[in-house]
ZAROTOR-656578 format. One record per residue (C-alpha): x, y, z negated; residue number from 1; residue in one letter. Coordinates in steps of 0.5 Angstrom, whole numbers. Layout:
BEGIN
    px    py    pz   n res
     X     Y     Z NUM   a
...
This chain:
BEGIN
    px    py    pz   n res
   -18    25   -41   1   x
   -19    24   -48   2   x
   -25    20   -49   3   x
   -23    15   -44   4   x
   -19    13   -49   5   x
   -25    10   -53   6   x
   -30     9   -48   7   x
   -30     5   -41   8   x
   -28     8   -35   9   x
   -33     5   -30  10   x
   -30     2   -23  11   x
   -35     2   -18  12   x
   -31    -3   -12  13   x
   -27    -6   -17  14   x
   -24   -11   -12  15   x
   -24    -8    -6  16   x
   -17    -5    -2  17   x
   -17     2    -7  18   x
   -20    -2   -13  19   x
   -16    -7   -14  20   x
   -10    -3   -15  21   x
   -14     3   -19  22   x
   -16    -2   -24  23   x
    -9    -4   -26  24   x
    -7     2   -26  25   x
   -12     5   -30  26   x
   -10    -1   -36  27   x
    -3     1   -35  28   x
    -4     8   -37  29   x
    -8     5   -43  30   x
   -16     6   -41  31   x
   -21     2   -43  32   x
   -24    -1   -36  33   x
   -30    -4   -34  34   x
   -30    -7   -27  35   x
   -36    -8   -23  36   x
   -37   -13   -19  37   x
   -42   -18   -16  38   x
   -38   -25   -17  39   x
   -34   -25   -25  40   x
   -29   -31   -23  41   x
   -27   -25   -17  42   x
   -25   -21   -23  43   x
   -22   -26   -28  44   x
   -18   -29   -22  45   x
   -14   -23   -21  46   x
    -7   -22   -25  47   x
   -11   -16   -29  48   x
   -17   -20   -30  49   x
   -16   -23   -37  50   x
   -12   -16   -39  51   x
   -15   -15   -47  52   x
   -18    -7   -45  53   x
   -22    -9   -39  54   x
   -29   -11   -38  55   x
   -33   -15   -33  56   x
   -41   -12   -31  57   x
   -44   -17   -26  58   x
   -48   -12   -21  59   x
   -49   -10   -14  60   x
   -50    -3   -13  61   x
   -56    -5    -8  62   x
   -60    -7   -15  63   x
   -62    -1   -19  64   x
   -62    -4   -26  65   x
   -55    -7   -26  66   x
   -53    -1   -24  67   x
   -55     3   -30  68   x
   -53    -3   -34  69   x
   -46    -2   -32  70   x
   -46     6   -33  71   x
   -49     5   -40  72   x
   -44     8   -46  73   x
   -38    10   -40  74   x
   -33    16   -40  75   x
   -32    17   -32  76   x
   -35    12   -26  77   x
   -30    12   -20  78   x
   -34    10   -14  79   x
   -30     7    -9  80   x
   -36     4    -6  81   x
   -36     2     3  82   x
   -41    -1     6  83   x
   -38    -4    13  84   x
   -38   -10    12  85   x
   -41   -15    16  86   x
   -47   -17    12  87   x
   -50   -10    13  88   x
   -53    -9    19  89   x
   -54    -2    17  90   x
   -47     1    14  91   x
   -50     8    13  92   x
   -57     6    10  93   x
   -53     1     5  94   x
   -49     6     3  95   x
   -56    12     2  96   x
   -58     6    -2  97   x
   -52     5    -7  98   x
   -51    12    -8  99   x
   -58    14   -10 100   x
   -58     7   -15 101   x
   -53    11   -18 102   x
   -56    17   -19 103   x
   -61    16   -21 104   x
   -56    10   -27 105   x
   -53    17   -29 106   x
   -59    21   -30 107   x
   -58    25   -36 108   x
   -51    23   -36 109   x
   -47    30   -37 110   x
   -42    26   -41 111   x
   -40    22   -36 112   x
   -36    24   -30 113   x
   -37    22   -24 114   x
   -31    21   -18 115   x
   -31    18   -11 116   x
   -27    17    -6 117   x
   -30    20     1 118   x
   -26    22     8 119   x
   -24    28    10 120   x
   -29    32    14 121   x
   -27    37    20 122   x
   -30    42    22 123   x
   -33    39    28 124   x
   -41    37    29 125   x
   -40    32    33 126   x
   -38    28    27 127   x
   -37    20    28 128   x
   -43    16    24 129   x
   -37    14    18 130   x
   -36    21    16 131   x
   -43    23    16 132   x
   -44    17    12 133   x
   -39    18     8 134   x
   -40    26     8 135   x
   -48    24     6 136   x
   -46    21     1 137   x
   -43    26    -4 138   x
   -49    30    -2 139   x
   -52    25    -6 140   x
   -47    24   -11 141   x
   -47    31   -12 142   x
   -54    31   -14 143   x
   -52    27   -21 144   x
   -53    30   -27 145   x
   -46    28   -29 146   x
   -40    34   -26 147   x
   -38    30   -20 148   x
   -30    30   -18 149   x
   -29    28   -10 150   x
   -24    26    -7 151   x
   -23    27     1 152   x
   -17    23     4 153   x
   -16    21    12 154   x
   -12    14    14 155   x
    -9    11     8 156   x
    -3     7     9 157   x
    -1     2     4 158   x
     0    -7     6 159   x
    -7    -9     7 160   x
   -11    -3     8 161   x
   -15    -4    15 162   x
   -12     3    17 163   x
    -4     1    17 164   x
    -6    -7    20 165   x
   -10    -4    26 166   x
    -4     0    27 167   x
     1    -6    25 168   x
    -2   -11    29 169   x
    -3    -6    35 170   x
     4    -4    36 171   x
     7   -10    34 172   x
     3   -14    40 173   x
     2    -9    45 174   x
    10    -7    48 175   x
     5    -3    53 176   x
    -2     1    51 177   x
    -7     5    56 178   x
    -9    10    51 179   x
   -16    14    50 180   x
   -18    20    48 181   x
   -17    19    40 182   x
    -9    17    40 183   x
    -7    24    42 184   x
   -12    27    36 185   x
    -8    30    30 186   x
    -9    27    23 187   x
    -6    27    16 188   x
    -5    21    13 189   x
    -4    19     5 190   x
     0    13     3 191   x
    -4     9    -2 192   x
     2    11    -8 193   x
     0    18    -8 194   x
    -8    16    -7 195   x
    -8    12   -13 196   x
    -3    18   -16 197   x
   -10    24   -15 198   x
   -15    18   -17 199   x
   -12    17   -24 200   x
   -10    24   -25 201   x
   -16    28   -24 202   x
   -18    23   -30 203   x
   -13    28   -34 204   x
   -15    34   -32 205   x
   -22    37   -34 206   x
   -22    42   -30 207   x
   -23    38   -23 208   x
   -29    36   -26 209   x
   -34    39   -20 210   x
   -30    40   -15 211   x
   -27    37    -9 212   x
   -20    36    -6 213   x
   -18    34     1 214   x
   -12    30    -1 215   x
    -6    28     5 216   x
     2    27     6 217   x
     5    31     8 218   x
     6    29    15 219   x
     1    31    20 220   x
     2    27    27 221   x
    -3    23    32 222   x
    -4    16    33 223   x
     1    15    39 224   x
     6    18    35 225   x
     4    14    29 226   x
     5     8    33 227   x
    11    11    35 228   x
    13    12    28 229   x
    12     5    27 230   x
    16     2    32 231   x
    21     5    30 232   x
    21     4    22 233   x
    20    -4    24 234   x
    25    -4    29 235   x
    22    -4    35 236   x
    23    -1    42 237   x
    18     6    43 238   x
    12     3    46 239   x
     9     5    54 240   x
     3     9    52 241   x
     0    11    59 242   x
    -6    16    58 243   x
   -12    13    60 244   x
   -18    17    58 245   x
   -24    13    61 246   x
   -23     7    56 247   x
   -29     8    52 248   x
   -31     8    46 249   x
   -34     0    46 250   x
   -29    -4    49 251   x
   -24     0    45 252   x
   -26    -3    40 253   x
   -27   -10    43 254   x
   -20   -10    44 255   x
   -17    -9    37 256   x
   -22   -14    35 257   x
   -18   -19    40 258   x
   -11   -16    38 259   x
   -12   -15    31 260   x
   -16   -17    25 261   x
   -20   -13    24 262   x
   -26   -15    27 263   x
   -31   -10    32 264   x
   -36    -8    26 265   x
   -31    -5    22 266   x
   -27    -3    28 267   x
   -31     1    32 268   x
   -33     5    26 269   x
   -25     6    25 270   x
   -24     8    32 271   x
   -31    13    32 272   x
   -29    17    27 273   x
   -21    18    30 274   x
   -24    22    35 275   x
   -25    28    30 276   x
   -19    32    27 277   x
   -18    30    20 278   x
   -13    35    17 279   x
   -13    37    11 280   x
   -16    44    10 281   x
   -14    47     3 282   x
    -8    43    -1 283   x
   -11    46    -8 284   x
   -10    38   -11 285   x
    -2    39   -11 286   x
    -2    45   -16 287   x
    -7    41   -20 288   x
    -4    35   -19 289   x
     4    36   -17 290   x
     6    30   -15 291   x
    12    28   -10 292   x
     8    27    -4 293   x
    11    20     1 294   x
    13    21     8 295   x
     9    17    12 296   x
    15    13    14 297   x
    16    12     7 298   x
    10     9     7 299   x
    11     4    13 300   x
    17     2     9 301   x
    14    -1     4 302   x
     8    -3     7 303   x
    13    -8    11 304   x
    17    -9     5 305   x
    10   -12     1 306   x
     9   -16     7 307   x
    16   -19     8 308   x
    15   -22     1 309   x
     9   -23     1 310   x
     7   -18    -6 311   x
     0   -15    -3 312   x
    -4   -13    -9 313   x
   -10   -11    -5 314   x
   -12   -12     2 315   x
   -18    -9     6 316   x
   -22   -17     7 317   x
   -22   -17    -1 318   x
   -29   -14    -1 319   x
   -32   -19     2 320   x
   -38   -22    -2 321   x
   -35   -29    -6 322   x
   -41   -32    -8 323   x
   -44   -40    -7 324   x
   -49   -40    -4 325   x
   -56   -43    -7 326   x
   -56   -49    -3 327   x
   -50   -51    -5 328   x
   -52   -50   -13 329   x
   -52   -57   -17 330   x
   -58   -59   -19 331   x
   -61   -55   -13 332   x
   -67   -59    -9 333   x
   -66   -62    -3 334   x
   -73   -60    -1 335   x
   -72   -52    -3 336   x
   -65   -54     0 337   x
   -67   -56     7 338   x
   -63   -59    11 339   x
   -55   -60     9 340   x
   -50   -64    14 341   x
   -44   -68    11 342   x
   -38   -70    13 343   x
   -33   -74     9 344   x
   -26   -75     9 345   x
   -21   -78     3 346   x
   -14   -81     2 347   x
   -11   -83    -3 348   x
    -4   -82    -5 349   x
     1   -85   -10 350   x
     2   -78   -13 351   x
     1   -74   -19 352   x
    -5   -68   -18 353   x
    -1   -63   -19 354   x
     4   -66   -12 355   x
    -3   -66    -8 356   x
    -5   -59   -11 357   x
     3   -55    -8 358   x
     0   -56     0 359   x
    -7   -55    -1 360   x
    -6   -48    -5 361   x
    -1   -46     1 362   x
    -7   -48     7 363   x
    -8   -43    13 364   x
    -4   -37    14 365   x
     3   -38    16 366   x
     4   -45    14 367   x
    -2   -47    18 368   x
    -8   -54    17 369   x
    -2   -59    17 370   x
    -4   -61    25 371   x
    -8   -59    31 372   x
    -7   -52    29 373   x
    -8   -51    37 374   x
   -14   -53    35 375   x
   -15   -49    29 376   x
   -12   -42    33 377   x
   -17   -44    39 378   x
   -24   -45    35 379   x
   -21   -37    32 380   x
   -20   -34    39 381   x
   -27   -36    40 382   x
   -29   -33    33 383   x
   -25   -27    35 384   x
   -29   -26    42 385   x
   -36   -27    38 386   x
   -34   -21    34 387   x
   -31   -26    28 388   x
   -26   -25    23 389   x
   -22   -30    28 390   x
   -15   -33    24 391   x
   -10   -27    25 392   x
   -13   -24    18 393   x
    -9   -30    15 394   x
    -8   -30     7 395   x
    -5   -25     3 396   x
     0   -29     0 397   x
     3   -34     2 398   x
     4   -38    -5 399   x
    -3   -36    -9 400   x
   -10   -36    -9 401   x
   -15   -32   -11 402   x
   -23   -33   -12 403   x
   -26   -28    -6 404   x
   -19   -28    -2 405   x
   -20   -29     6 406   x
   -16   -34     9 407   x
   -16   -34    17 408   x
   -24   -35    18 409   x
   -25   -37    10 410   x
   -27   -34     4 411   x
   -25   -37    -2 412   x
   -31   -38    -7 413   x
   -28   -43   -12 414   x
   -20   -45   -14 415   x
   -20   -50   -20 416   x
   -11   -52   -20 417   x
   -10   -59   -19 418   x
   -18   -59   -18 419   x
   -21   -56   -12 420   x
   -20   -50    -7 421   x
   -28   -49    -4 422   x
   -28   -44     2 423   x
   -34   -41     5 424   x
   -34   -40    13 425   x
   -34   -34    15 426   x
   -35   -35    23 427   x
   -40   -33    27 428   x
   -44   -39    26 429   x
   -51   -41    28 430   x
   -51   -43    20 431   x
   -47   -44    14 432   x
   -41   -48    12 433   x
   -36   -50     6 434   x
   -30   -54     7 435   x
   -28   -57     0 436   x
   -22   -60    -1 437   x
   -23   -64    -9 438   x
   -17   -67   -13 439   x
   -19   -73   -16 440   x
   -15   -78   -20 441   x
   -15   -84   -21 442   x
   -21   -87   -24 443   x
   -21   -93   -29 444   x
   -24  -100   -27 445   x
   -25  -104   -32 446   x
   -22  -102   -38 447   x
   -15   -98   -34 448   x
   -14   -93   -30 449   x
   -12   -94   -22 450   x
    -7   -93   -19 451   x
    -6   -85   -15 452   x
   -10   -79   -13 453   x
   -15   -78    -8 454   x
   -16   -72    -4 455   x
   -22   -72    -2 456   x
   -25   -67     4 457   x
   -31   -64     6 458   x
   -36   -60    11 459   x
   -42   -59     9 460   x
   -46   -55    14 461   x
   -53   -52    13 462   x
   -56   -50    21 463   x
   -60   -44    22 464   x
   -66   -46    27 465   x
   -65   -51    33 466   x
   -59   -48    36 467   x
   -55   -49    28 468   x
   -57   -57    29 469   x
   -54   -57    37 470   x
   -47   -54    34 471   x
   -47   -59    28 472   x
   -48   -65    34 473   x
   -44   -62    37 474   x
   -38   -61    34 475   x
   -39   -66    29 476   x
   -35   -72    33 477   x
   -28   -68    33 478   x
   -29   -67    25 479   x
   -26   -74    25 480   x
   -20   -73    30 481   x
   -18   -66    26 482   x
   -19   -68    19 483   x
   -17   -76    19 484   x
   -10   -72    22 485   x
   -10   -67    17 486   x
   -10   -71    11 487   x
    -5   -75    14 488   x
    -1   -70    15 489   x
    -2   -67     8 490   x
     0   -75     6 491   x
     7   -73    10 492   x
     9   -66     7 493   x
     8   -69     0 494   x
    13   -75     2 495   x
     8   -80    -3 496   x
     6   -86     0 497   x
    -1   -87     2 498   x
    -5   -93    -2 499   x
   -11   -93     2 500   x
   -14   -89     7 501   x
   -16   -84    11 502   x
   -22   -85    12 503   x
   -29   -83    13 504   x
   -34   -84     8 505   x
   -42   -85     8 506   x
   -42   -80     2 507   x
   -38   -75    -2 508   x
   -35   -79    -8 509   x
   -29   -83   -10 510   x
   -25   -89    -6 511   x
């Protein structure tokens, strides 16, 4: 597309599973683009977020006039916005709403195209509430002035789509299964290569421009013989699956949200709509777009490959919302505020910042909290049963970190090297709560800086209601068992020696 070329391509979702490896892509291929996203530091921390031809629009597809702002003077807008997160109550009228915004951004816009990614839709009224939202959707999208380009695909497998980590987790978990109903109906599944490959190229192609396309690998197979296919590429033995049809809907869904980590509000959407087919009914997009398609097994292939060495570009928990919460603002009133408990831990260390930095960068995941980690995958279990994240999310690399990954039941909200790691909890809580990890060096006494580096550790909790302040009571005494510990043991890891502490301070500062 020509005049992409010159004005910005709009990415709707620009940090979410398919948007964060879009963006990129796009950059390469030498368009100018402009990321729309809630949180600017989520964009700037990404590999690509300081590439000269991208662009940053702060907005919320929930808010009218920052949608608007972002489409104003672009060539194409791709839509890649879900709303099942956990934030919305309500996926299907979240995602009614974003897409009205955004026709309503685009009236008069016939210079503008407008491409998104909707679900393959059989020929079924018994549709599951996702594909009917996501069928709703296009229906609105369609009534933009701007020619409308949709693209309509099944499971997508790629690392860290929510798609191929249920499948993973569930195969390499459960040695036996009882299956449902939906594991022996027929779906087509595309790799995440080939689906960026149709995203980019309907960009060069004006005549898709109105028109929709199913787009699917060229392996059509049910779930049973997906986990099947798993087992074998991973090197597993086949799995048991012993028919089970009275397995219902709900509990299905509860149990993945144990196995895996996906949680039971975006599991029971995923699993409500495996009960429909999803086949491709035309494949018109490969005359179109020619494109060697990946075998699905190919595609496991490489998912793992990603996985064993830790290169996941995107992943399906990237979509969180990564925003500081106002009472956590400096300068914020402690009136307007309300109540906010603390507690405090610090050490100092006879180490640089940057020897104290190497363990926090690394925290959760795999490498674990550095002690009471039976403590840590108790407190995720508990989560998990609630309906959490839990911790099996775990991290998507086990080196680097980025503003808006998930980390176990976290979220990363801030990262400054050297300086501080500020995760917000995103447990099932009577409350919010923050633990921020701060490096401070030494400060200067009388004229002359002291000795080592502190490494200053915080909980702050603020209660919803009675039953938040009876959690914080309750919880509170076991702080000091957990963390005095951990920092002990990250003093240990360094191999520095401690020169004051751990201990509990009165209030956040300094040793």
């Amino acid at each position: 597309m020509k005049d992409s070329a010159q004005k910005p391509v709009l990415v709707a979702g620009a940090t979410g599973y398919v948007g964060g490896r879009l963006v990129p892509l796009l950059l390469k291929k030498g368009c100018r683009v402009r990321a729309f996203t809630r949180s600017l530091q989520k964009v700037r921390s990404r590999p690509w977020g300081g590439h000269e031809n991208l662009e940053i629009a702060q907005g919320d597809m929930h808010d009218a006039a920052s949608v608007a702002r972002a489409v104003e003077g672009c060539a194409a807008v791709y839509y890649l916005v879900h709303s099942m997160e956990a934030q919305y109550t309500d996926f299907w009228e979240a995602d009614r709403h974003a897409a009205y915004n955004m026709v309503r951004a685009l009236k008069g816009r016939r210079d503008c195209r407008l491409i998104y990614l909707s679900g393959l839709l059989p020929d079924d009224p018994d549709l599951s509430t996702h594909l009917r939202s996501r069928a709703e959707v296009a229906k609105i999208l369609s009534l933009a002035d701007s020619p409308v380009t949709t693209l309509r695909a099944a499971q997508i497998i790629g690392a860290g789509s929510a798609s191929f980590e249920m499948l993973r987790w569930l195969t390499d978990r459960l040695s036996i299964m009882l299956t449902p109903k939906w594991t022996h109906v027929k779906t087509q599944p595309i790799s995440i290569t080939d689906t960026l490959g149709y995203l980019a190229g309907v960009l060069d192609h004006p005549e898709t421009e109105g028109e929709s396309y199913d787009i699917g690998g060229p392996d059509i197979l049910s779930y049973g013989e997906l986990i099947n296919l798993y087992a074998a590429v991973a090197g597993l033995r086949k799995r048991i699956q012993i028919p089970f049809p009275w397995l219902g809907l709900d509990l299905s869904a509860r149990w993945i949200s144990l196995v895996t980590p996906i949680p039971y509000a975006l599991a029971r959407p995923l699993l409500e709509g495996m009960r429909n087919e999803v086949v491709c009914k035309e494949n018109r997009i490969r005359n179109v777009i020619p494109q060697e398609l990946t075998p699905i097994r190919t595609a496991i292939e490489r998912a793992l490959g990603h996985l064993r060495h830790q290169t996941v570009k995107s992943s399906w928990f990237d979509a969180g919302l990564p925003s500081v919460p106002e009472w956590v603002l400096e300068g914020d009133a402690a009136h307007a505020r309300g109540s906010v408990y603390t507690d405090t831990y610090a050490v100092r260390l006879d180490a640089s910042p940057a020897e104290v930095w190497r363990p926090i960068v690394r925290i959760g995941g795999t490498t674990g909290w550095y002690s009471k980690n039976i403590l840590w995958k108790l407190r995720g279990f508990l989560d998990t049963l609630m309906g959490g994240p839990g911790t099996r999310r775990g991290r998507r690399s086990g080196e680097n970190l980025f503003v808006g990954d998930g980390l176990d039941f976290w979220r990363v909200l801030d990262i400054r090297p050297e300086k501080r790691l500020l995760l917000f909890t995103e447990m099932r809580l009577p409350g919010e709560g923050l633990l921020d990890l701060q490096i401070n060096p030494g400060f200067a006494t009388g004229g002359n800086p002291e000795k080592g580096t502190d490494l200053v550790l915080s909980l702050r909790f603020r209660p919803r209601g009675l039953l938040g302040v009876f959690y914080w009571y309750a919880v509170s005494p076991l702080h000091r068992f957990v963390f005095v510990a951990m920092l002990k043991a990250i003093a240990e890891r360094i191999r520095r020696p401690v020169l004051r502490g751990p201990v509990r301070m009165k209030r956040s500062g300094r040793l």
